[in-house]
Each structure stands twice: as C-alpha cells, then as structure tokens.
N, C-alpha and C positions, 0 to 999 in steps of 0.2 A: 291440258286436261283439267277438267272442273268436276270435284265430287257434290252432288247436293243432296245438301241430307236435311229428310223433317222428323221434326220433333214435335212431340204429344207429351199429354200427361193424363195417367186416370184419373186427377181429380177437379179438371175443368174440361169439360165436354166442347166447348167450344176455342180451344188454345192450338194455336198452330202455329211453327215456325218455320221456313223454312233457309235453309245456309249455306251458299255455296262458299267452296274451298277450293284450294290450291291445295292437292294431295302428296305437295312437298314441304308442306306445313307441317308445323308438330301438332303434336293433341293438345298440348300449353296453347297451342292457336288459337285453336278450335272450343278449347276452356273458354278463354277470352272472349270470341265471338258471341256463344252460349250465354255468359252472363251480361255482353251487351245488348244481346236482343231480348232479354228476358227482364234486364233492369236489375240486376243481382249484384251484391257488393263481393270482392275479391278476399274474403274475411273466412270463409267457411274450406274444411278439408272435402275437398271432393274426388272421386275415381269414375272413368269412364271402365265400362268392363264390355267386353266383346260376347256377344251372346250366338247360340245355334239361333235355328228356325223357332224353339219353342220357347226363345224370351231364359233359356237359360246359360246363368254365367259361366263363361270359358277360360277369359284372359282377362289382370285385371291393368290398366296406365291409371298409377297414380299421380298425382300431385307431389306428392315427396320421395324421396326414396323409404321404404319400408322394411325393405327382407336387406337382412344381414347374409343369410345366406349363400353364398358364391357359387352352390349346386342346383339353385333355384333361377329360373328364368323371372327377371323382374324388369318390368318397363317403366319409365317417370316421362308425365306428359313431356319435359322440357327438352329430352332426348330422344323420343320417336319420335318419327315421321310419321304421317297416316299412311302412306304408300307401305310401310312396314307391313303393318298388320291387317291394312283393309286391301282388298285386292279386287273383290268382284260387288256388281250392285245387290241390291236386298242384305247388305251386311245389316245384320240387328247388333245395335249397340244400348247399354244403360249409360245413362249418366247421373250419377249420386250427388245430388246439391245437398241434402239432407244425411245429415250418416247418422246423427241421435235418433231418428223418426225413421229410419231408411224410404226417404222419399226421392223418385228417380223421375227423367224424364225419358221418355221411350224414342230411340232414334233408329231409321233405317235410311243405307243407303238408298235412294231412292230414284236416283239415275248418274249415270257417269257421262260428262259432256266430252266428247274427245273430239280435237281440232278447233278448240279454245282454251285460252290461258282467262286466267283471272291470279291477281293481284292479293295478297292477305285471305281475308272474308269478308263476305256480305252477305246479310241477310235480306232475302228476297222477296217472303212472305210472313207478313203478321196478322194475326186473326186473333181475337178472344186475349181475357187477361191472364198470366201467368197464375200460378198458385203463390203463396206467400214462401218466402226464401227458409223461413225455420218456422217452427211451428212454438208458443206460447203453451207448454201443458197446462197449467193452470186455468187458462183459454178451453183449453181441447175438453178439460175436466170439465166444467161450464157448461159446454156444448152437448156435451154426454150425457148431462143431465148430473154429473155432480155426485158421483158412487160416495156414500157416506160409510166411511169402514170405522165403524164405533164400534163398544161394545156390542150392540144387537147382531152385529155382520154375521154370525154364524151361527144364530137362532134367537131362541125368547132368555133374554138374563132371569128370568125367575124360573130355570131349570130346575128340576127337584131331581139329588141323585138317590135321592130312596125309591122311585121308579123303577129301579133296577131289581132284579130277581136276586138278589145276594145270594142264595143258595144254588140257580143255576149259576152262575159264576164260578162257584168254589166246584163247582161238578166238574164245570169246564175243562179249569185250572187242576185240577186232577185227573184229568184225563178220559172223565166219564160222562163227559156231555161232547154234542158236538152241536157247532153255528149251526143257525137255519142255513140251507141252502149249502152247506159244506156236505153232500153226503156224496158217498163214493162210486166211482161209477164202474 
C-alpha cells in the first residue's frame, strides 16, 4: 500500500508537493521526507497535527516527547506509524515548520494506492518554490511598512490635560455625573 499526500501552503500560490509513503513508516519518515522536498534544515521543533474536514486540530505527533502526563494520550513522530492514526483518504493534516510565526504547510491524503509497495518516500511532484523555513521579524517589520511605536503611537505629545472639564470629573467621582453614553436602560 502507498499513501500520497500533497502539500500546499497559503503563502506561495503556486507550491506544490507531492509524497508518496510507505504507511508503515513513522511520521519521523514522513518529517524527513517533507524537509527533503522542501529543502529545509532538521534544526527547527516541528508537529504534524491531524485535522477534521474544516482544517481544524484534533491530534497532535510531535517531534519530542512533550506531555509528562500518563492520562494524556501523546504521540512522538519517532514512534507512530502513519497506519496508526491515518486510516482513510482526504485525511487533513498540518504540519508546523514554523512554531515562532505558526507557519504550517497544509497536507491531505490525497489517494491510498493499494496493490503496491513503495520503499521509504519519494517525492513525486514539485511545482513552485517553498516559503522561507523561518521568518526574519525584523524583515517582516520592513515589509509592513515599519510600525514606528514612539512617543506619538497613541496621539499628538502636546496633549493639554487642562482640556478636561475638572468639575465634571469631581461630579463624576461623586457620583453625580454620569459618562456620555452610560445612561440606563
């Protein structure tokens, strides 16, 4: 049996991978494969997480172990199988290359070949460049146009607080005023 799974990304319209597996593989496989066809160094904490139909998270295989917990069901790519937790096609998976930024690539299974073996993985289909492996903020600030959070961020510095009604204030504060737009209903 052969699973093949593509992968996308929201931020390059034209990226496309796609991977056939051996679904007696682990998800550590499957890791590997991902960052070989994507060109990504084995440096970064990544989790695959099993998704519903609507893209959202269900179940997480991380790269390390995590939960201390022994009441907690906890999976590490290097000890699942795929066979475990994928079982039928259109399985939606994430995978998190990015955890500072939560930058993912979007995988489904996309056909299950049965009456053929494959070997490891290989990737089958390449189209379009990946996105960059982590993102530079300093870069991404740059690109944003460069939010300048000075003194002026949250109006004119030559505020005048004698603007203020002093005497509605102390009305307030005694209980004989009330805010615009506080009236009761």
């Amino acid at each position: 049996m052969i699973y093949r799974f593509t992968l996308i990304s929201d931020e390059a319209d034209d990226f496309v991978r796609e991977i056939q597996i051996d679904p007696e593989t682990t998800f550590f496989d499957f890791h590997q494969a991902i960052l070989k066809a994507v060109n990504f160094s084995d440096d970064q904490m990544t989790s695959f997480f099993l998704c519903d139909e609507n893209w959202e998270k269900e179940k997480e295989v991380t790269l390390e172990e995590m939960d201390d917990n022994p009441e907690m069901d906890s999976w590490v790519m290097k000890d699942t199988l795929l066979s475990e937790l994928i079982e039928e096609g259109k399985q939606k998976l994430l995978y998190v290359f990015d955890y500072l930024a939560e930058r993912v690539f979007f995988i489904e299974l996309s056909e299950i070949v049965t009456g053929k073996g494959i070997q490891g993985a290989k990737c089958t289909k390449r189209a379009g460049e990946p996105p960059a492996q982590t993102i530079d903020f300093e870069e991404m600030l740059v690109q944003s146009g460069n939010l300048d959070l000075d003194e002026n961020f949250y109006g004119d510095q030559e505020f005048d607080f004698e603007e203020f009604d002093a005497g509605n204030l102390d009305n307030i504060e005694e209980g004989g005023g009330e805010f615009p737009g506080n009236e009761e209903y």
